[in-house]
MIROLO-674223 format. One record per residue (C-alpha): residue number from 1; residue in three letters; x, y, z. Coordinates in steps of 0.5 Angstrom, whole numbers, plus 500, padded with zeros to 3 digits. Each point is the difference from the previous one (the first is absolute). Layout:
REM MIROLO-674223
<site><doro>NUM</doro><bake>ALA</bake><X>X</X><Y>Y</Y><Z>Z</Z></site>
...
REM end
This chain:
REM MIROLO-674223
<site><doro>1</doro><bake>UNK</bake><X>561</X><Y>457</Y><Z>493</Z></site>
<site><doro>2</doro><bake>UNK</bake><X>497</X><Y>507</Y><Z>501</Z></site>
<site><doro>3</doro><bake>UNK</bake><X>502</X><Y>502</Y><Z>494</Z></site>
<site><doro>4</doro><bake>UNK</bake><X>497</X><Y>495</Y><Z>496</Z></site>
<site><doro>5</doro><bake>UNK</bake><X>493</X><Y>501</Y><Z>504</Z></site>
<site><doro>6</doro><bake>UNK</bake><X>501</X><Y>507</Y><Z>498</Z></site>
<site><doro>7</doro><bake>UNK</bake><X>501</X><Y>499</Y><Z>493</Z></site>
<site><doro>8</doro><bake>UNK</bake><X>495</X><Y>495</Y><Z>499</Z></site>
<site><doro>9</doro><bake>UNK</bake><X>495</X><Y>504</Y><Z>504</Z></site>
<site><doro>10</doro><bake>UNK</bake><X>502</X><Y>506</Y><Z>495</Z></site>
<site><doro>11</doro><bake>UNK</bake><X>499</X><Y>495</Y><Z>494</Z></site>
<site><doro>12</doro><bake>UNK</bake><X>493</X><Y>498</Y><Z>502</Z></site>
<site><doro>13</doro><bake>UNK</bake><X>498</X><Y>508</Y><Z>501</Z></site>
<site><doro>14</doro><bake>UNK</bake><X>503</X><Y>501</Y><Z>493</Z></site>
<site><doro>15</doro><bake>UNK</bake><X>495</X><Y>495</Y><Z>497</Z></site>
<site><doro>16</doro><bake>UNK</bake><X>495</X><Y>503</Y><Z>504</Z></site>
<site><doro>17</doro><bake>UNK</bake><X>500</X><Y>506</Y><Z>498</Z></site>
<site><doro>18</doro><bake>UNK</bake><X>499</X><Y>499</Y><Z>492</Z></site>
<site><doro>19</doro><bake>UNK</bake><X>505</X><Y>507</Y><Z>500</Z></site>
<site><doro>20</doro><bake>UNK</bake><X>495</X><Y>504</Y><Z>504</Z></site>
<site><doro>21</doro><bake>UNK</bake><X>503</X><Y>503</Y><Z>507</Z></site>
<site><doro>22</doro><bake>UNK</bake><X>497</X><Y>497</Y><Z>505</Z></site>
<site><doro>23</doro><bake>UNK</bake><X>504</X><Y>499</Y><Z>507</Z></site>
<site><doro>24</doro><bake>UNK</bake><X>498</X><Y>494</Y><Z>502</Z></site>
<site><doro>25</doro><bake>UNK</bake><X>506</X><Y>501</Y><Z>505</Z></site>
<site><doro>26</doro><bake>UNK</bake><X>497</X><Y>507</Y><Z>503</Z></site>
<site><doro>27</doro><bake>UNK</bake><X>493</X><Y>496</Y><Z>500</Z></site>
<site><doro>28</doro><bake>UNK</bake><X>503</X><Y>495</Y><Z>504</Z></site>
<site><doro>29</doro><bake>UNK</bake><X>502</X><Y>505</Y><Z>504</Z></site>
<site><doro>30</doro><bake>UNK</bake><X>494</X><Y>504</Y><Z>502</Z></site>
<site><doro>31</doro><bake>UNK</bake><X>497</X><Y>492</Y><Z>501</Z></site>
<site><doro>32</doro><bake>UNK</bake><X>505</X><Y>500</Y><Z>505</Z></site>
<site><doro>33</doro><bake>UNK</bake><X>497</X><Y>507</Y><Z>504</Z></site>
<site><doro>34</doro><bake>UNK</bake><X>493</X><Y>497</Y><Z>499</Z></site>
<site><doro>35</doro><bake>UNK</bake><X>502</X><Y>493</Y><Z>503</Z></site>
<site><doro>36</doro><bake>UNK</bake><X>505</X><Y>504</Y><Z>506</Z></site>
<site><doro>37</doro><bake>UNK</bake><X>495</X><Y>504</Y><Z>501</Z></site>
<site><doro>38</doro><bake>UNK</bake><X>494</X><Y>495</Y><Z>502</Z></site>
<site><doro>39</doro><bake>UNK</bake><X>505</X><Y>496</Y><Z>504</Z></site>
<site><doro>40</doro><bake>UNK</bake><X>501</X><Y>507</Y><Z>503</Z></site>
<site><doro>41</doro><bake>UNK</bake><X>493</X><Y>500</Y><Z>503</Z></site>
<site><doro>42</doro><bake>UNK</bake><X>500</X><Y>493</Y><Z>502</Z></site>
<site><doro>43</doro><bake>UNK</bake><X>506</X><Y>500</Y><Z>504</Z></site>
<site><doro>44</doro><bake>UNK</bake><X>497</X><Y>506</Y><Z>503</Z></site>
<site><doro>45</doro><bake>UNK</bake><X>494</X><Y>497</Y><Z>501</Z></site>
<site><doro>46</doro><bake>UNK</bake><X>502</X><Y>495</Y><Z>503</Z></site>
<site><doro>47</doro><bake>UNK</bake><X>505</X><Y>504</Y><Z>504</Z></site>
<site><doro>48</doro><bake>UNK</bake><X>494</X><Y>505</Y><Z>503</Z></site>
<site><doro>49</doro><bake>UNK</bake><X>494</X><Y>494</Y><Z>500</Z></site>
<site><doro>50</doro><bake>UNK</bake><X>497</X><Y>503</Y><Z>495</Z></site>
<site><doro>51</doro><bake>UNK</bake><X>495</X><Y>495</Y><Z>496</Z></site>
<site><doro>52</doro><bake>UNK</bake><X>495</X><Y>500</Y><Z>494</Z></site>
<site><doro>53</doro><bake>UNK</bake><X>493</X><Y>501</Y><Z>500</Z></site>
<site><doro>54</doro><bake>UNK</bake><X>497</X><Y>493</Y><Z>501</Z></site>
<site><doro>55</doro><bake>UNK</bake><X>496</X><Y>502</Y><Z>493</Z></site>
<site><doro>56</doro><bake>UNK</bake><X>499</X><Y>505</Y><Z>496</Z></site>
<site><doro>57</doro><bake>UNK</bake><X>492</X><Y>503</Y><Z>499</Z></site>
<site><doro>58</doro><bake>UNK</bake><X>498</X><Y>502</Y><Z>494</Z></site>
<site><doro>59</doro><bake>UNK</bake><X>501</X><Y>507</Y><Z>502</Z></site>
<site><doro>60</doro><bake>UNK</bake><X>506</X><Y>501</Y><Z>502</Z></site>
<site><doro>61</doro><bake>UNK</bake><X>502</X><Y>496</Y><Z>493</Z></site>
<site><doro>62</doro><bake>UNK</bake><X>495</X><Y>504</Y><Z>497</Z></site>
<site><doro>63</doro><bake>UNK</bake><X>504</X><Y>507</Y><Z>503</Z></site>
<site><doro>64</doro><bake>UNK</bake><X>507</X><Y>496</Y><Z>499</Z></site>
<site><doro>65</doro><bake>UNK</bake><X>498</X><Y>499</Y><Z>493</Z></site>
<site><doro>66</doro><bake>UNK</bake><X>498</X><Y>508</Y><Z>498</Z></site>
<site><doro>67</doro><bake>UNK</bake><X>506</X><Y>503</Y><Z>504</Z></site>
<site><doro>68</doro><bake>UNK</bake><X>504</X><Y>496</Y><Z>496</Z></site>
<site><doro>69</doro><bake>UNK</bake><X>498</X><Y>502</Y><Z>493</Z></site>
<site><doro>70</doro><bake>UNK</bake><X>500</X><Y>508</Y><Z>503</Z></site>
<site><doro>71</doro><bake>UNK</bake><X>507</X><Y>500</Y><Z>504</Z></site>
<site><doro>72</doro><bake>UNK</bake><X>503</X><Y>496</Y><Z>493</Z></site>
<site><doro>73</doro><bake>UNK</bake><X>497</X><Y>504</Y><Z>496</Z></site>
<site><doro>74</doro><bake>UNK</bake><X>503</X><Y>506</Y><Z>504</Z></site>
<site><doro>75</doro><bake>UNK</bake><X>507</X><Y>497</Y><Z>501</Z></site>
<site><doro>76</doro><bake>UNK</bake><X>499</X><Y>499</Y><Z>493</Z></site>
<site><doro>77</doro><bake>UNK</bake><X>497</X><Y>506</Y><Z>496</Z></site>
<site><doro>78</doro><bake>UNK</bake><X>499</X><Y>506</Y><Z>504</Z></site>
<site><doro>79</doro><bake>UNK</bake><X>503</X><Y>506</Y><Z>499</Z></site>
<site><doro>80</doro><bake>UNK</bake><X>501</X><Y>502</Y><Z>506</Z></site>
<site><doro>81</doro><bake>UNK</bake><X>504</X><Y>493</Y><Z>502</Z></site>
<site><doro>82</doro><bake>UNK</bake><X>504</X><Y>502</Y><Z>493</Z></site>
<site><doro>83</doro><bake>UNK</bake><X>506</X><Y>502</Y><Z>504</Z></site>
<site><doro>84</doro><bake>UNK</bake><X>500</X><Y>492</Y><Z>503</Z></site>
<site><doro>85</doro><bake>UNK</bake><X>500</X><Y>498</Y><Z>493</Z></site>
<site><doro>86</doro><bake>UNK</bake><X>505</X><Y>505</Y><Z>497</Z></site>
<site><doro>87</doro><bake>UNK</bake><X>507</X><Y>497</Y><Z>501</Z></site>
<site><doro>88</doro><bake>UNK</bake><X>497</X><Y>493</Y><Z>497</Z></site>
<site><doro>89</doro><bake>UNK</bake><X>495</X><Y>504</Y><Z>494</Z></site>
<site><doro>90</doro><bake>UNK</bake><X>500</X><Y>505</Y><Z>495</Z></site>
<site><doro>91</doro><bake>UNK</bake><X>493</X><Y>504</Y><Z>499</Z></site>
<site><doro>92</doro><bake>UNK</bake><X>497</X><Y>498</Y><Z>493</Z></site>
<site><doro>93</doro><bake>UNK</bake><X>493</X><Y>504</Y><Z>502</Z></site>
<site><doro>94</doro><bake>UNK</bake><X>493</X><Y>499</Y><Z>502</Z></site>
<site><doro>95</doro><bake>UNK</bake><X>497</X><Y>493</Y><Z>501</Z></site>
<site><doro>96</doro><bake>UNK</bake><X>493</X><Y>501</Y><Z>502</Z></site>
<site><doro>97</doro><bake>UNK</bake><X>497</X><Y>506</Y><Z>505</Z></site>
<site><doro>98</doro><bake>UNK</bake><X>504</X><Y>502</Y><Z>505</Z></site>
<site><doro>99</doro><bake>UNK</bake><X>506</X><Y>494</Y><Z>497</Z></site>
<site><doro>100</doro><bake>UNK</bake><X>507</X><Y>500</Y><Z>498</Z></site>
<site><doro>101</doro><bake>UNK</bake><X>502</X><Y>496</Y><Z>495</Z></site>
<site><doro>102</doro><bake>UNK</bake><X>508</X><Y>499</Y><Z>501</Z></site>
<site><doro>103</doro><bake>UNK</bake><X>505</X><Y>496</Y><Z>496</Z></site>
<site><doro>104</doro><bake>UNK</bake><X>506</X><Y>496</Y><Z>504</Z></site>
<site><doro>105</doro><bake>UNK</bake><X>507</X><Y>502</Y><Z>500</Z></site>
<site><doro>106</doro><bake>UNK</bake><X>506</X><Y>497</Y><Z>501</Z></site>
<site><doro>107</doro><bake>UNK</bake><X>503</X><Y>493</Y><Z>500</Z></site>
<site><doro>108</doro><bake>UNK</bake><X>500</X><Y>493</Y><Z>506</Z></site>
<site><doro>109</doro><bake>UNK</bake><X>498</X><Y>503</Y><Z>506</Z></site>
<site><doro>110</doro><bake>UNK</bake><X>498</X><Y>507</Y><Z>498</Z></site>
<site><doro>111</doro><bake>UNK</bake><X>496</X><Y>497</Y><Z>495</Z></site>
<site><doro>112</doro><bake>UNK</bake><X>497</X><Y>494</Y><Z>503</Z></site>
<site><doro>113</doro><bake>UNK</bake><X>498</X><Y>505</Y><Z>506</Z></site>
<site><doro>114</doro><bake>UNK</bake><X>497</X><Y>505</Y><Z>495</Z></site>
<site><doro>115</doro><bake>UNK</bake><X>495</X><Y>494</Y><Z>497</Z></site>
<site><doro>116</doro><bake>UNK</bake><X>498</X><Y>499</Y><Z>507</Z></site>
<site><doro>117</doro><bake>UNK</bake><X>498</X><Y>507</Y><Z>502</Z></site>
<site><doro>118</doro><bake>UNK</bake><X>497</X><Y>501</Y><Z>493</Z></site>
<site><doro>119</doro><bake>UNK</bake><X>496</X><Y>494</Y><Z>500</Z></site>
<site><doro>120</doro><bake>UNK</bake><X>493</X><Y>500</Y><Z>504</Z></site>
<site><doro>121</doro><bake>UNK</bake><X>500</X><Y>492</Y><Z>500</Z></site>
<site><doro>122</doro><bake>UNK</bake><X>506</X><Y>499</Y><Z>502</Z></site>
<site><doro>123</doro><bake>UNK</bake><X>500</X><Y>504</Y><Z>506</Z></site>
<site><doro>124</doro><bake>UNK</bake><X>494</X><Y>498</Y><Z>502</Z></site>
<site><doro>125</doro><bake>UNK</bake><X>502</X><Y>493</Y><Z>504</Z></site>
<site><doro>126</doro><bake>UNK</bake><X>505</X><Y>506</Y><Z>503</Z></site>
<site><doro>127</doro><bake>UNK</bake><X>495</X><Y>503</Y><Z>503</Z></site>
<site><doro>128</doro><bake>UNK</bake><X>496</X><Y>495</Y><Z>502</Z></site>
<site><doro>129</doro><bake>UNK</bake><X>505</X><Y>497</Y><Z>504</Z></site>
<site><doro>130</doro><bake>UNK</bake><X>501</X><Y>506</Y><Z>503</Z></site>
<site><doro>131</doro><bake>UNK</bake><X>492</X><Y>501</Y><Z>502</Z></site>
<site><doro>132</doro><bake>UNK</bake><X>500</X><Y>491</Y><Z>503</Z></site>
<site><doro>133</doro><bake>UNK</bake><X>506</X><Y>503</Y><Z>503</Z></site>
<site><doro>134</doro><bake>UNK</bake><X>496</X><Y>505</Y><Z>503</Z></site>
<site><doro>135</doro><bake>UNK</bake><X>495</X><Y>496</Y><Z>502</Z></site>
<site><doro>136</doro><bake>UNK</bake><X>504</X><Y>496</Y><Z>504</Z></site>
<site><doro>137</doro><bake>UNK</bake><X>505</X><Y>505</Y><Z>504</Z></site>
<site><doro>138</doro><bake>UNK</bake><X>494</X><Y>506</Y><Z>499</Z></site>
<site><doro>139</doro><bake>UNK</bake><X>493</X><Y>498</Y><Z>499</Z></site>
<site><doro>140</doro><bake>UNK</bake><X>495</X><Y>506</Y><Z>502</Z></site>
<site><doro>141</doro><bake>UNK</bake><X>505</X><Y>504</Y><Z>496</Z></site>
<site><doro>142</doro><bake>UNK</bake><X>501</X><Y>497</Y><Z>494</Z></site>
<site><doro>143</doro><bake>UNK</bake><X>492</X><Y>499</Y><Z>500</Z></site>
<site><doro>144</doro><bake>UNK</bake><X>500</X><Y>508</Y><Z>500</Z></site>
<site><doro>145</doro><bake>UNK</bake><X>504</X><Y>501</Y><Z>494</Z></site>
<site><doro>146</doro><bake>UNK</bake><X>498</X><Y>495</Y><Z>497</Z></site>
<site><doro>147</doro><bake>UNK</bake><X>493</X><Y>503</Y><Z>500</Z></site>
<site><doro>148</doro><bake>UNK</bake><X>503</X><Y>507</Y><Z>499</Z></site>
<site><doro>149</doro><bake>UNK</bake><X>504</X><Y>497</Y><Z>494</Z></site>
<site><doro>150</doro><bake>UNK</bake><X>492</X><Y>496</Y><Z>496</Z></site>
<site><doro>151</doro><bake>UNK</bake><X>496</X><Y>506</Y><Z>502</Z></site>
<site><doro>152</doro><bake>UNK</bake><X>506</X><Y>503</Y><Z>495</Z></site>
<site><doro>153</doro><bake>UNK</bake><X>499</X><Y>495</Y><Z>494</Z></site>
<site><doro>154</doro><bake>UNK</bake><X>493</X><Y>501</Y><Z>501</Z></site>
<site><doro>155</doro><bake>UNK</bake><X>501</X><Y>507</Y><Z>499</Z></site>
<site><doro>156</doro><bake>UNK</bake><X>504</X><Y>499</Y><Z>494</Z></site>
<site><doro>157</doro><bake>UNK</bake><X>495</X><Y>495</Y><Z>497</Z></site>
<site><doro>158</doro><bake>UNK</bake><X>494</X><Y>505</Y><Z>501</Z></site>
<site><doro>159</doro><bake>UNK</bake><X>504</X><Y>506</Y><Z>497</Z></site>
<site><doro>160</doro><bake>UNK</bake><X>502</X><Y>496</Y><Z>494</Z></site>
<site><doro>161</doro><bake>UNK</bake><X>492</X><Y>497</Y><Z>499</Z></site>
<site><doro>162</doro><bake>UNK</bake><X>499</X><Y>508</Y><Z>502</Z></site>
<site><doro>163</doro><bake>UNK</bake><X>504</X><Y>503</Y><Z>494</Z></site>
<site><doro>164</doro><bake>UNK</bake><X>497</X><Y>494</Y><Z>495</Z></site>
<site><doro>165</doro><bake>UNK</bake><X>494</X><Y>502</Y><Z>502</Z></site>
<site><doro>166</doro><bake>UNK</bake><X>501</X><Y>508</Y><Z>499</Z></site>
<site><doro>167</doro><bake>UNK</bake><X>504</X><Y>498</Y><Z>494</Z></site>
<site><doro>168</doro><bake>UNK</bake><X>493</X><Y>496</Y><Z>497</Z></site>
<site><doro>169</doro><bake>UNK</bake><X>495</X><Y>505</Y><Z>501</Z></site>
<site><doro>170</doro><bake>UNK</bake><X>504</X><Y>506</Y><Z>496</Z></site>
<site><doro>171</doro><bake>UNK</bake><X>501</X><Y>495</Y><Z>495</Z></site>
<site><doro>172</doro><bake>UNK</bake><X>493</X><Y>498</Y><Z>500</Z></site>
<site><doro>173</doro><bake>UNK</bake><X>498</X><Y>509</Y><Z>500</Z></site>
REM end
């Protein structure tokens, strides 16, 4: 009976894949670490008493919002978290300023791994889920990083417009 699921299963990632390696298996599996993960902290939030906030303000939406596009970005590309990445990638250049561009390497788990920490999208519903986590069991200080974290990608928005700006003047002398 197994085996025949197994060889179904099989059958049907084959068809998915179109010749393609794509390790539908591992993404499974890394789908299990998210859901383990929230089913994680809810038990512990039922365990400590812990509650959500009855609603969210627009600004702590607002923060939660430029927090996760900075530490996702971070995670994902920033030269300095390159040593995270490097058991999963292989450097490939420059993406952007201060921006790695890396290429996934390996197969099942390694590869479905090393698309998630290269991909600012997908790991930004990891981040996230992290920073609710955060408002419920640790508010204050969530608020604190997420504030840390959106002067940080208003900072870079404004270095990019900056360096535009400067590039526009010398092409206009």
């Amino acid at each position: 009976m197994t085996n025949t699921f197994t060889n179904k299963l099989r059958k049907e990632e084959r068809a998915y894949e179109s010749g393609a390696d794509r390790p539908l298996g591992s993404y499974l599996r890394v789908l299990g670490a998210y859901g383990g993960a929230v089913a994680g902290l809810l038990a512990l939030g039922k365990l400590t008493g812990a509650r959500a906030p009855k609603r969210i303000s627009p600004m702590d939406l607002f923060l939660m919002g430029l927090s996760t596009h900075r530490i996702s970005r971070t995670i994902t590309k920033d030269p300095v978290t390159s040593p995270l990445r490097a058991p999963f990638t292989r450097y490939a250049g420059l993406s952007g300023p201060a921006e790695l561009h890396e290429e996934v390497r390996g197969h099942g788990i390694k590869h479905a791994v090393g698309e998630l920490v290269t991909c600012p999208f997908c790991i930004a519903q990891w981040v996230a889920t992290a920073y609710a986590a955060g408002m419920v069991f640790a508010p204050a200080a969530t608020r604190v990083a997420g504030a840390t974290m959106s002067a940080v990608a208003i900072s870079d928005w404004l270095q990019l417009a900056y360096a535009r700006l400067m590039k526009s003047t010398e092409e206009e002398s």
